[in-house]
Jmol script that loads the backbone (N, CA, C; Angstrom):
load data "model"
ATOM      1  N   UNK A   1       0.841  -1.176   0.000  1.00  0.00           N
ATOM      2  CA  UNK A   1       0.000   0.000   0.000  1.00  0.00           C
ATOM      3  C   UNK A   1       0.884   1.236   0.000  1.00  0.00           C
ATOM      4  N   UNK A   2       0.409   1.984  -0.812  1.00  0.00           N
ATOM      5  CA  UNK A   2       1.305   3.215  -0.822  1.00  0.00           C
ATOM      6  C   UNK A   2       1.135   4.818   0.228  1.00  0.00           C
ATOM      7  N   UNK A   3       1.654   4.939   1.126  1.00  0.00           N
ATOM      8  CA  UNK A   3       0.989   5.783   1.926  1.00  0.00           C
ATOM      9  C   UNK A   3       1.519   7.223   1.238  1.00  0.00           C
ATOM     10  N   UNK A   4       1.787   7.545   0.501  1.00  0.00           N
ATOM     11  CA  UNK A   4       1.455   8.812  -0.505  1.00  0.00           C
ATOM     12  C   UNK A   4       0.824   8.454  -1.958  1.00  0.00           C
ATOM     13  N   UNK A   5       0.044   9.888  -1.980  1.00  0.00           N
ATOM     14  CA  UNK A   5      -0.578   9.935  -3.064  1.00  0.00           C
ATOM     15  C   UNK A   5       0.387  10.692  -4.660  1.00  0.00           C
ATOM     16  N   UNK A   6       1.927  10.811  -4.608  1.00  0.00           N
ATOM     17  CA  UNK A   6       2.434  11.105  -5.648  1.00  0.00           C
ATOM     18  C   UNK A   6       3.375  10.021  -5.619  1.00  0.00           C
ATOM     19  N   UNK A   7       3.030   9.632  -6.965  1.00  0.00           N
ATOM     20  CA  UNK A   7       3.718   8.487  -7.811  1.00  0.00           C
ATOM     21  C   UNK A   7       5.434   8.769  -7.740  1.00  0.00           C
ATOM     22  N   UNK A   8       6.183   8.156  -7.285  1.00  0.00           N
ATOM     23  CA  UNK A   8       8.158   8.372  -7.779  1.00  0.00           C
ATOM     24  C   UNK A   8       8.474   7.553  -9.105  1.00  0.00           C
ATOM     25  N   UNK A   9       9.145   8.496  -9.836  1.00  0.00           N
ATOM     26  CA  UNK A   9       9.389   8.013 -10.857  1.00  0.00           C
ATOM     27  C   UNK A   9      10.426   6.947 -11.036  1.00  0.00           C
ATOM     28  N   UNK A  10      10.612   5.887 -10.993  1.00  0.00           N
ATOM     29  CA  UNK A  10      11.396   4.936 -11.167  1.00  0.00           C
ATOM     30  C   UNK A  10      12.513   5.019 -11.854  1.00  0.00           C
ATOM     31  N   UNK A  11      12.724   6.111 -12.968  1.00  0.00           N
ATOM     32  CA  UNK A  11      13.621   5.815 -13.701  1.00  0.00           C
ATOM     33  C   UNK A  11      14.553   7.155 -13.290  1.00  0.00           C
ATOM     34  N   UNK A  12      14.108   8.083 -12.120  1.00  0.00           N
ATOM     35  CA  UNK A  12      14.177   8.832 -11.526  1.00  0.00           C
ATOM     36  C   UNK A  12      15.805   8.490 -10.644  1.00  0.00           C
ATOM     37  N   UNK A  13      16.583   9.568 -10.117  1.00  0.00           N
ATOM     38  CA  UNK A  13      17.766   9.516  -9.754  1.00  0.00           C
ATOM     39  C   UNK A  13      17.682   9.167  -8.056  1.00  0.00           C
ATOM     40  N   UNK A  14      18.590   8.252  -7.976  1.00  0.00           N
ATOM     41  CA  UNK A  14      18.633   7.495  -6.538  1.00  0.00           C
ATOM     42  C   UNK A  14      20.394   8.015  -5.819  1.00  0.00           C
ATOM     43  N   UNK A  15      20.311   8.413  -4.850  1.00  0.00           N
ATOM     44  CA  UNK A  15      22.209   8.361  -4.278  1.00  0.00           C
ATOM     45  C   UNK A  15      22.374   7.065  -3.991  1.00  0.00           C
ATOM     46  N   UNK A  16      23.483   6.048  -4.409  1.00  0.00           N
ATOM     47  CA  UNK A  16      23.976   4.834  -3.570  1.00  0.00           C
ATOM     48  C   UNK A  16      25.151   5.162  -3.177  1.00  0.00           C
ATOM     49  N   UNK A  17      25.423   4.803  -1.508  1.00  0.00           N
ATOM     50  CA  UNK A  17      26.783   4.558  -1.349  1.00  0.00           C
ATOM     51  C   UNK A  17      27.468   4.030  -1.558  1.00  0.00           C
ATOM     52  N   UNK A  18      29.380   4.662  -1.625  1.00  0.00           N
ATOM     53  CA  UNK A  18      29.917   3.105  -2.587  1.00  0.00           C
ATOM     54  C   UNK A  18      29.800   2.001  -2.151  1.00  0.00           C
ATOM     55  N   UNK A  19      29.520   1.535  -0.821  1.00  0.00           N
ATOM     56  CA  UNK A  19      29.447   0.566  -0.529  1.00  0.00           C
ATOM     57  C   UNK A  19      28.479  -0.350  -0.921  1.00  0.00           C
ATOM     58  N   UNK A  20      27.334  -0.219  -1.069  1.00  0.00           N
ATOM     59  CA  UNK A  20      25.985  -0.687  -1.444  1.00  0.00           C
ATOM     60  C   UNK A  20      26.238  -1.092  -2.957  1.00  0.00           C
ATOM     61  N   UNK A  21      27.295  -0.298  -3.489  1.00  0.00           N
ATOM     62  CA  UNK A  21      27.399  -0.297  -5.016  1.00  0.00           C
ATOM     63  C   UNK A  21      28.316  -1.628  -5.553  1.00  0.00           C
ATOM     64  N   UNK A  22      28.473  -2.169  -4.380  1.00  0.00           N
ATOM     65  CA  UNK A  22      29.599  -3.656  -4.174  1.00  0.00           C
ATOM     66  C   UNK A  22      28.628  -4.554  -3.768  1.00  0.00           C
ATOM     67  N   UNK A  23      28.850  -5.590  -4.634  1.00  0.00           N
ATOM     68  CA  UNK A  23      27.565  -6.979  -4.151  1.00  0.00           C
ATOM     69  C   UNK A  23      27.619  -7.719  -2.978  1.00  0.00           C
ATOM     70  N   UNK A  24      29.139  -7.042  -2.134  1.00  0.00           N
ATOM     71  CA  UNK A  24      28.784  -7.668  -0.362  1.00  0.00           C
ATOM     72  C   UNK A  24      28.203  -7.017   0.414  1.00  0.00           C
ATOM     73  N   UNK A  25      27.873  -5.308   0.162  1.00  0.00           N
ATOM     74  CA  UNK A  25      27.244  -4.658   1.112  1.00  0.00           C
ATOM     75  C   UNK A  25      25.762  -4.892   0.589  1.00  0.00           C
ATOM     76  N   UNK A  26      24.848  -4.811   2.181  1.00  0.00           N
ATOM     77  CA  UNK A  26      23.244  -4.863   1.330  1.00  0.00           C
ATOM     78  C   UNK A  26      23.081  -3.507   1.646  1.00  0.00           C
ATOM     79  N   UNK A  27      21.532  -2.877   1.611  1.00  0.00           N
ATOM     80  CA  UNK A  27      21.012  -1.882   1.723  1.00  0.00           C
ATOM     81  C   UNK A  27      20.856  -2.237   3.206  1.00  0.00           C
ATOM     82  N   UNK A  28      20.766  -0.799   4.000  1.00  0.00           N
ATOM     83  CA  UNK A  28      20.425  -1.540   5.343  1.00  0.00           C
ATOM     84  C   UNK A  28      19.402  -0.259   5.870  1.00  0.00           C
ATOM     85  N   UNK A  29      20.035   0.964   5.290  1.00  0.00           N
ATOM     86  CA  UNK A  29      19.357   2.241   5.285  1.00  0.00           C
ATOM     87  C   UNK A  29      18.799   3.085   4.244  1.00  0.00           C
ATOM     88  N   UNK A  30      17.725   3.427   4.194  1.00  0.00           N
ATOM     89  CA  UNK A  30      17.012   4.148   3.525  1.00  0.00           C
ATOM     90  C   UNK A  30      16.461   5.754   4.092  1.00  0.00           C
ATOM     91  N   UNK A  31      16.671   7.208   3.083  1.00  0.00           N
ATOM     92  CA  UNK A  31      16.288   8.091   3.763  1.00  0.00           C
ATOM     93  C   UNK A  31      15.693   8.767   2.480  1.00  0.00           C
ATOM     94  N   UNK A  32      14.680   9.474   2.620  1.00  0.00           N
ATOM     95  CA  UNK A  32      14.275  10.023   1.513  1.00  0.00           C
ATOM     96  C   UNK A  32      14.211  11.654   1.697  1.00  0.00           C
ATOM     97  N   UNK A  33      14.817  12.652   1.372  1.00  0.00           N
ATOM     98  CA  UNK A  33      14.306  14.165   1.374  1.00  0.00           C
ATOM     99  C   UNK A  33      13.648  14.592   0.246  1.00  0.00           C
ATOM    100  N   UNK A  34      13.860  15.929   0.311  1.00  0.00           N
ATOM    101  CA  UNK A  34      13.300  16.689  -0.557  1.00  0.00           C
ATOM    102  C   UNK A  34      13.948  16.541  -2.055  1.00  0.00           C
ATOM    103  N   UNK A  35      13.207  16.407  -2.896  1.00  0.00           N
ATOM    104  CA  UNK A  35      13.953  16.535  -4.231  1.00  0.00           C
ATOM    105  C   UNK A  35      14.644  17.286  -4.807  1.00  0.00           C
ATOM    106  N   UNK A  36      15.559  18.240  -5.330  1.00  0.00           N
ATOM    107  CA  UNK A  36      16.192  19.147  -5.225  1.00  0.00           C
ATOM    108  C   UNK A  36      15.850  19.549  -7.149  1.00  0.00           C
ATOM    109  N   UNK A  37      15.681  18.946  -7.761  1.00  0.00           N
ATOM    110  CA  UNK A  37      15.156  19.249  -9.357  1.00  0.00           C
ATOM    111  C   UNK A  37      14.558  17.608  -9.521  1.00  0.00           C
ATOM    112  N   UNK A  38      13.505  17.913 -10.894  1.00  0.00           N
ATOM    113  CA  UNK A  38      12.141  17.156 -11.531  1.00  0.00           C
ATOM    114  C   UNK A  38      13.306  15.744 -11.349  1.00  0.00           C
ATOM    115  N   UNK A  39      14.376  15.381 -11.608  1.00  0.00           N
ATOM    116  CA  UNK A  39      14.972  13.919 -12.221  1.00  0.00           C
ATOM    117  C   UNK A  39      15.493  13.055 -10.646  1.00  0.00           C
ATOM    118  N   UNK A  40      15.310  14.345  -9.471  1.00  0.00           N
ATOM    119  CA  UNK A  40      15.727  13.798  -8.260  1.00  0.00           C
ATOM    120  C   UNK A  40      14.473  12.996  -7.853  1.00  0.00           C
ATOM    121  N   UNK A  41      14.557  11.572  -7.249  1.00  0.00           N
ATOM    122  CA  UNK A  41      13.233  11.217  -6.297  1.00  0.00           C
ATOM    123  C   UNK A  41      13.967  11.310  -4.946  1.00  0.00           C
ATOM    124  N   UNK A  42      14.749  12.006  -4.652  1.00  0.00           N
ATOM    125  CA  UNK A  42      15.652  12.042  -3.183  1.00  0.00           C
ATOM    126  C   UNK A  42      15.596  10.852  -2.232  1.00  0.00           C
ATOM    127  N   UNK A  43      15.803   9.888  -3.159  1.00  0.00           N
ATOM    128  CA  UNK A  43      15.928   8.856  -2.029  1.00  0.00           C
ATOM    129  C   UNK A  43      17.521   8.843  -2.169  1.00  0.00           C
ATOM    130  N   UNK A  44      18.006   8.267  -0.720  1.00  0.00           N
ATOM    131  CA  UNK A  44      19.454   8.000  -0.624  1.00  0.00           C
ATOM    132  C   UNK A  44      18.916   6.299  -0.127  1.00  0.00           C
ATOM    133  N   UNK A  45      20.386   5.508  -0.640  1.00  0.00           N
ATOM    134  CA  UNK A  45      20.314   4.413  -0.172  1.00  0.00           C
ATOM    135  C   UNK A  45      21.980   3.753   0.415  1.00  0.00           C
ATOM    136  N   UNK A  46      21.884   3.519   1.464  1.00  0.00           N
ATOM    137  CA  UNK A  46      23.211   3.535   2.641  1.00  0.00           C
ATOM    138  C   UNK A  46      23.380   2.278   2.819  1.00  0.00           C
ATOM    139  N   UNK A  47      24.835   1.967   3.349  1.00  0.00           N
ATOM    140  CA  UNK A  47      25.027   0.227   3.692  1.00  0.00           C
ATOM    141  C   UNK A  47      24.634   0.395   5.757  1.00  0.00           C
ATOM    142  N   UNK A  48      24.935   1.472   5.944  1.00  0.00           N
ATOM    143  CA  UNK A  48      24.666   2.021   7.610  1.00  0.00           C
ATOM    144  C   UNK A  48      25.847   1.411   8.423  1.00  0.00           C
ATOM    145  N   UNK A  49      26.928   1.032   7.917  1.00  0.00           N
ATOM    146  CA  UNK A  49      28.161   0.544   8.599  1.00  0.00           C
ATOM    147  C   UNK A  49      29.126   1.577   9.314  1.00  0.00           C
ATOM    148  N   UNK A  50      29.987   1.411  10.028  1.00  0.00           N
ATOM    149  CA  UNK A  50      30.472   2.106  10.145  1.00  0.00           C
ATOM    150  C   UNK A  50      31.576   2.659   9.698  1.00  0.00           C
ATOM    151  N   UNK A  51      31.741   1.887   8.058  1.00  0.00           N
ATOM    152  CA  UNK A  51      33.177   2.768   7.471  1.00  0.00           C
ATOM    153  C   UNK A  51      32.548   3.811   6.853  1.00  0.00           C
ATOM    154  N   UNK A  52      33.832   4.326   6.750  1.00  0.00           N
ATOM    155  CA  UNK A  52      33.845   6.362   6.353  1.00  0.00           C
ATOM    156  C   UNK A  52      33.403   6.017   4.836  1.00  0.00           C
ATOM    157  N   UNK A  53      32.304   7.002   4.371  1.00  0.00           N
ATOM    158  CA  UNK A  53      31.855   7.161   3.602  1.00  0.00           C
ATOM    159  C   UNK A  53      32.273   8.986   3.008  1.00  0.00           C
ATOM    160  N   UNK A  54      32.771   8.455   1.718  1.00  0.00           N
ATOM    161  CA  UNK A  54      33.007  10.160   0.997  1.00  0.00           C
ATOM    162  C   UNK A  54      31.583  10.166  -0.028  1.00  0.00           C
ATOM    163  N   UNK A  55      31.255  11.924   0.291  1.00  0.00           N
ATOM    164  CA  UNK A  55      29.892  12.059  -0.931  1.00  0.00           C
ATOM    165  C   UNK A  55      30.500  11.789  -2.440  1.00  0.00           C
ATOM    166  N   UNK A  56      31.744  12.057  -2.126  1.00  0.00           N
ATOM    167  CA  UNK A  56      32.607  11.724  -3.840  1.00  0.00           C
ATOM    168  C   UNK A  56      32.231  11.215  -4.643  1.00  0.00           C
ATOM    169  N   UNK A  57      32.454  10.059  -3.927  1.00  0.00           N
ATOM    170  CA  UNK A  57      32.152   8.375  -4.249  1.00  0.00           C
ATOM    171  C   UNK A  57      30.844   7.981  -4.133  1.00  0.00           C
ATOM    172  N   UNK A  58      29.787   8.531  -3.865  1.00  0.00           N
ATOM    173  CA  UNK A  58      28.520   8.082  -4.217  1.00  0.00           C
ATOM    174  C   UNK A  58      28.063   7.770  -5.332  1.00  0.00           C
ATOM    175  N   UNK A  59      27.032   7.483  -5.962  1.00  0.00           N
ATOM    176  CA  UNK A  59      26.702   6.613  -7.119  1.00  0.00           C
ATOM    177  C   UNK A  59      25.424   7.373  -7.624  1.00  0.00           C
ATOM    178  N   UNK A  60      24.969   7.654  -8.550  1.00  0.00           N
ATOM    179  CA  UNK A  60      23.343   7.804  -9.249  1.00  0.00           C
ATOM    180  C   UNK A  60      23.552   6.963  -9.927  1.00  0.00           C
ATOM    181  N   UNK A  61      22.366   6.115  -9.034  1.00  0.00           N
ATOM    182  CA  UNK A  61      21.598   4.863  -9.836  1.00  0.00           C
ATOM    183  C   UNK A  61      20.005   5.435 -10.259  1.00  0.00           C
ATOM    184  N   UNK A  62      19.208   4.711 -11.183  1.00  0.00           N
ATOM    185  CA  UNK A  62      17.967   5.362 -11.447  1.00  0.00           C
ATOM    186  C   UNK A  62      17.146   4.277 -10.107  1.00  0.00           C
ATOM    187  N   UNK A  63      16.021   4.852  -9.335  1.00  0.00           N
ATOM    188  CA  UNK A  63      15.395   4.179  -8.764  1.00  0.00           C
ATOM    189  C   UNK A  63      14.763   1.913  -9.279  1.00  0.00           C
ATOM    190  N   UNK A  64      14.774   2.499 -10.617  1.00  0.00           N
ATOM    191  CA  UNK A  64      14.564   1.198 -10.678  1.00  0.00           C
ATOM    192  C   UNK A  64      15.766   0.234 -10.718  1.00  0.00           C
ATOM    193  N   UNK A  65      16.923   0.495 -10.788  1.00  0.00           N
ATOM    194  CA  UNK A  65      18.201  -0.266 -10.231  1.00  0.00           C
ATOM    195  C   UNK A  65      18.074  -0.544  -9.109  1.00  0.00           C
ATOM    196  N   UNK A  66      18.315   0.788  -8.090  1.00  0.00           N
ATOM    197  CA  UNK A  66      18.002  -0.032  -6.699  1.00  0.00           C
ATOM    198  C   UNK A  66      16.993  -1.070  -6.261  1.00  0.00           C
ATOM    199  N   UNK A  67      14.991  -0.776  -6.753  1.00  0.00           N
ATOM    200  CA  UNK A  67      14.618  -2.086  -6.648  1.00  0.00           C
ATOM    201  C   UNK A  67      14.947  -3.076  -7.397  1.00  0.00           C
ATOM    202  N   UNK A  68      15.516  -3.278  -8.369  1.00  0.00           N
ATOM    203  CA  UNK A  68      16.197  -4.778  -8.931  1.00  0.00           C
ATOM    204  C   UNK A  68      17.194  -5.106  -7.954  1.00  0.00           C
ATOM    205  N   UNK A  69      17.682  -4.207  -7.381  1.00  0.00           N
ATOM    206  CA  UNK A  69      18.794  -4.843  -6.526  1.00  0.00           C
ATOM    207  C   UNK A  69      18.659  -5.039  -5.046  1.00  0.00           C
ATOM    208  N   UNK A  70      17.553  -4.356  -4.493  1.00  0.00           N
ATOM    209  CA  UNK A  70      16.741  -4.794  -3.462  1.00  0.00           C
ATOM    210  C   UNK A  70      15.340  -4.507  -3.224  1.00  0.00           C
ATOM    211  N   UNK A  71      14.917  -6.126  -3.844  1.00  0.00           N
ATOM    212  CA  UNK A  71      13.352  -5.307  -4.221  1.00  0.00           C
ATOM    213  C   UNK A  71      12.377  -5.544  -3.092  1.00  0.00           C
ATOM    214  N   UNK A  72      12.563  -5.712  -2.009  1.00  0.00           N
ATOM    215  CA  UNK A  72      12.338  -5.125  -0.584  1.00  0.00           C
ATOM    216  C   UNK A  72      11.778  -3.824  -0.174  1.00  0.00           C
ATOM    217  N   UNK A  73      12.190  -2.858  -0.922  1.00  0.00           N
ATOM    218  CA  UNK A  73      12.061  -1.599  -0.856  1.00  0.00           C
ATOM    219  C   UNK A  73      10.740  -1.442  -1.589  1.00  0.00           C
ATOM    220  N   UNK A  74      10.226  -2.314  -3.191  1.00  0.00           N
ATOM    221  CA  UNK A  74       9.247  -1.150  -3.759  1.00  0.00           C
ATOM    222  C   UNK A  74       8.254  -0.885  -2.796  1.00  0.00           C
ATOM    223  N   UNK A  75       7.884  -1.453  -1.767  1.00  0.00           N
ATOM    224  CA  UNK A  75       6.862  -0.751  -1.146  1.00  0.00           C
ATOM    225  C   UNK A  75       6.821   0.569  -0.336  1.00  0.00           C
ATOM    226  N   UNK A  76       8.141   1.093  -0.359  1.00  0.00           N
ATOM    227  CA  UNK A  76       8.397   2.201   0.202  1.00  0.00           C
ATOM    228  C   UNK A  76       8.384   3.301  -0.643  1.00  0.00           C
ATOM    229  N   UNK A  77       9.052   3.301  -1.830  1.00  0.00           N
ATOM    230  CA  UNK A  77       9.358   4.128  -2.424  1.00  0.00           C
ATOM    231  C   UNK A  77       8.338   5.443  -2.708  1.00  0.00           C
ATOM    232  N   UNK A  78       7.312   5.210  -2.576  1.00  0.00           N
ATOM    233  CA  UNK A  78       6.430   6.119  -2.495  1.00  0.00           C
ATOM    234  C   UNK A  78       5.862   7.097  -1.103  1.00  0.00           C
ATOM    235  N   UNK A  79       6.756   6.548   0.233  1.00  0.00           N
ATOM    236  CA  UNK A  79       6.679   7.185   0.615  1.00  0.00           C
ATOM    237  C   UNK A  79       7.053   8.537   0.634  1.00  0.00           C
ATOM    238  N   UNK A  80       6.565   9.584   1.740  1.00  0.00           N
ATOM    239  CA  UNK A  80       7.123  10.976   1.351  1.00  0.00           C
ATOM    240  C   UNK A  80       8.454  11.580   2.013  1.00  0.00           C
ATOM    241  N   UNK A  81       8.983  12.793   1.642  1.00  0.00           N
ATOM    242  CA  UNK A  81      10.531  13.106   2.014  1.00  0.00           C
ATOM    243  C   UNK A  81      10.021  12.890   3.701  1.00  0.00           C
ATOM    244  N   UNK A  82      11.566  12.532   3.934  1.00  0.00           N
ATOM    245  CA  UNK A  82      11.270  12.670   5.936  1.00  0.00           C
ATOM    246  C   UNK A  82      11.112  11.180   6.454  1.00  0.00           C
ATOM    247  N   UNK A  83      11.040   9.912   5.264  1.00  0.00           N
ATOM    248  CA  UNK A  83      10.842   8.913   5.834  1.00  0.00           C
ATOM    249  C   UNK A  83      11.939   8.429   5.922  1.00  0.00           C
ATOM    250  N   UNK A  84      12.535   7.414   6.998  1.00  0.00           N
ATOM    251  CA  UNK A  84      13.429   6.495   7.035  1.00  0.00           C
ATOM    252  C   UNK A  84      13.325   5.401   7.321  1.00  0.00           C
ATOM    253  N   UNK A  85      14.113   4.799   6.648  1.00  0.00           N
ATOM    254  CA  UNK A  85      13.906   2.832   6.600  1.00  0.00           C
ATOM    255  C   UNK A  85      15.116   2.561   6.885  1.00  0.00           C
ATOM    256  N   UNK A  86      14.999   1.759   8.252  1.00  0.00           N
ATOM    257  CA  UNK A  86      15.896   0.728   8.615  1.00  0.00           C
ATOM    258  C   UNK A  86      16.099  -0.864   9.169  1.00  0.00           C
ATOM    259  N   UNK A  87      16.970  -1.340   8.888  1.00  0.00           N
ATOM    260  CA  UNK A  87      16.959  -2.996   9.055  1.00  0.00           C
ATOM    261  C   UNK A  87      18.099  -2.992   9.828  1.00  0.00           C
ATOM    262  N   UNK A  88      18.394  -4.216  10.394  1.00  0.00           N
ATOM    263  CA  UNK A  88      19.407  -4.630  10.991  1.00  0.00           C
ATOM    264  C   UNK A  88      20.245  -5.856  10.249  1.00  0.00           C
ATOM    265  N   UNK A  89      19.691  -6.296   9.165  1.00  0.00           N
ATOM    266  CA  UNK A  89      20.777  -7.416   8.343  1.00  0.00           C
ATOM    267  C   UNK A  89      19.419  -7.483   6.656  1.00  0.00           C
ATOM    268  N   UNK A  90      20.133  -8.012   6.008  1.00  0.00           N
ATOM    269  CA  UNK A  90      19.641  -8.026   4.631  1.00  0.00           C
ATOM    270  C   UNK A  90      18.502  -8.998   4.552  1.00  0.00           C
ATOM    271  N   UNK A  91      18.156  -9.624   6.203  1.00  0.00           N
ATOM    272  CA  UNK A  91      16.886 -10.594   6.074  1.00  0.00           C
ATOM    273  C   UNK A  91      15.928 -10.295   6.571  1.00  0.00           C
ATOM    274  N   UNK A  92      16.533  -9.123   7.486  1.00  0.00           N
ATOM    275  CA  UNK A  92      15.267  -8.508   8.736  1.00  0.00           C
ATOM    276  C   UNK A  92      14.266  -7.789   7.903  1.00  0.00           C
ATOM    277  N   UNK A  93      13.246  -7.503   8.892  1.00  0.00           N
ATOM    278  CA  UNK A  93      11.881  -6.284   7.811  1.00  0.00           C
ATOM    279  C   UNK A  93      12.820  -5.233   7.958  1.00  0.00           C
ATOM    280  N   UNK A  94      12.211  -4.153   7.244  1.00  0.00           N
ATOM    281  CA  UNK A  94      12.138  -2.737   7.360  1.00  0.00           C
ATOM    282  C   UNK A  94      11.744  -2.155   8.420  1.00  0.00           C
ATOM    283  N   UNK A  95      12.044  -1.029   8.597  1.00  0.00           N
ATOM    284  CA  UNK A  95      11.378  -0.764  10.226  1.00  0.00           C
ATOM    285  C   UNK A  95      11.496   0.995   9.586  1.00  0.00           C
ATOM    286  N   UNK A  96      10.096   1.812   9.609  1.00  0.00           N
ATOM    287  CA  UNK A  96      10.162   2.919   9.373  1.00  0.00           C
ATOM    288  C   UNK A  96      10.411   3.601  10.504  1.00  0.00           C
ATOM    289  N   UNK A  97      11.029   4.412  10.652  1.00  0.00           N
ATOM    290  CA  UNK A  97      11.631   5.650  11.853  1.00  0.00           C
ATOM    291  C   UNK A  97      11.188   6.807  11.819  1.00  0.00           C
ATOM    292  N   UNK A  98      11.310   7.453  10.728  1.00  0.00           N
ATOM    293  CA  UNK A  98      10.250   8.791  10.878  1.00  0.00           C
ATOM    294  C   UNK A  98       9.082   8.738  10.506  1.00  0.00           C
ATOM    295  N   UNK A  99       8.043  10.107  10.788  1.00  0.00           N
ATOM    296  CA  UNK A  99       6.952   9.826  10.419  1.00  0.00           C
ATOM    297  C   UNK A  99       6.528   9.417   9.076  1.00  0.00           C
ATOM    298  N   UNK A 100       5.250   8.744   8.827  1.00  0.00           N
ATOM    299  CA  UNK A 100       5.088   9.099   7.442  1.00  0.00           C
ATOM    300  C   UNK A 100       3.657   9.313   7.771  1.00  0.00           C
ATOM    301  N   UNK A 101       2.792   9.413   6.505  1.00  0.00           N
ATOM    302  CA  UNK A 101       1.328  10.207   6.468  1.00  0.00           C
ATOM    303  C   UNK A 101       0.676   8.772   6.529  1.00  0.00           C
ATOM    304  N   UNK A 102      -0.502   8.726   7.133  1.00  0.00           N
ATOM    305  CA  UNK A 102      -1.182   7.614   7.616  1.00  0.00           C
ATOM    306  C   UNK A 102      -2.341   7.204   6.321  1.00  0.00           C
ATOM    307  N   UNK A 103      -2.693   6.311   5.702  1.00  0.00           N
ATOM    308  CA  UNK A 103      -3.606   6.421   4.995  1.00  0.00           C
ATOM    309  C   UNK A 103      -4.824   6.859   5.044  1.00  0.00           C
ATOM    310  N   UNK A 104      -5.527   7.588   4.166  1.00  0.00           N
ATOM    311  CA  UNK A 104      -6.702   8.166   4.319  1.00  0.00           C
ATOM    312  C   UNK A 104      -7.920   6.570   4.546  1.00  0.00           C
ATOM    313  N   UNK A 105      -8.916   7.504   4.623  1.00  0.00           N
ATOM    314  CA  UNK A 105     -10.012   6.676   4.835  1.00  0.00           C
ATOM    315  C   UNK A 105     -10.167   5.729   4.041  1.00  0.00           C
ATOM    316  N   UNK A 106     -10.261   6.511   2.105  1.00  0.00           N
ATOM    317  CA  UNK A 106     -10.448   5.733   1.046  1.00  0.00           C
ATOM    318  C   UNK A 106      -9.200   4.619   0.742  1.00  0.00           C
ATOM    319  N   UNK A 107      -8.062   4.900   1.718  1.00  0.00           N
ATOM    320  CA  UNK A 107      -6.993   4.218   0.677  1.00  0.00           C
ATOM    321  C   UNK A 107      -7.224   2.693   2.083  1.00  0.00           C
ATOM    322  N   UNK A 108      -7.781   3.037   3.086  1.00  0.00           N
ATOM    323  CA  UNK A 108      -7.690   1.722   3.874  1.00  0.00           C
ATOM    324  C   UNK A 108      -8.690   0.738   3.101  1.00  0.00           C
ATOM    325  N   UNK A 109      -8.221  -0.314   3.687  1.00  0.00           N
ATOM    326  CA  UNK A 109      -9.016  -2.055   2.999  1.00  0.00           C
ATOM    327  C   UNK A 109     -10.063  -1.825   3.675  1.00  0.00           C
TER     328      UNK A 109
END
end "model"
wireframe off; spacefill off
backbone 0.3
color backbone group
């Protein structure tokens, strides 16, 4: 279920860290802000470890890379800026941390 009502464009620009961008790190963190221009969906996607990460070395992947590469996530992606998703290993759920907008009346089952 999508708890926003604006669609993210999939083919839309994602940050990966380098780490995530290596097939031993998984995704472990997810943060989404504000979009900064039309091709951003401001999601960032993090390994949440504790090695030093440079913005240098970050990655634009298009959103639909990251769900091919952890497709765990499409149910989030539509949430709105301000949300965060976190796990504790590449098997655990998701666990949202900030708020997000609750579904309306019409969108509940």
């Amino acid at each position: 279920m999508n708890n926003n009502t604006d669609q993210v464009d999939y083919n839309g620009a994602a940050i990966v860290c380098p780490h995530v961008a290596k097939p031993d790190y998984p995704i472990l963190r997810a943060e989404r802000d504000e979009p900064t221009m039309a091709e951003d969906t401001g999601w960032q996607f993090l390994c949440n470890t504790a090695e030093s990460e440079s913005e240098n070395e970050a990655q634009v992947w298009a959103l639909s890379e990251v769900i091919e590469h952890e497709p765990s996530l499409a149910e989030f992606v539509n949430y709105p800026p301000g949300t965060v998703l976190v796990r504790e290993n590449q098997n655990s759920q998701w666990a949202v941390l900030a708020p997000h907008r609750s579904p309306s009346i019409n969108e509940r089952p």
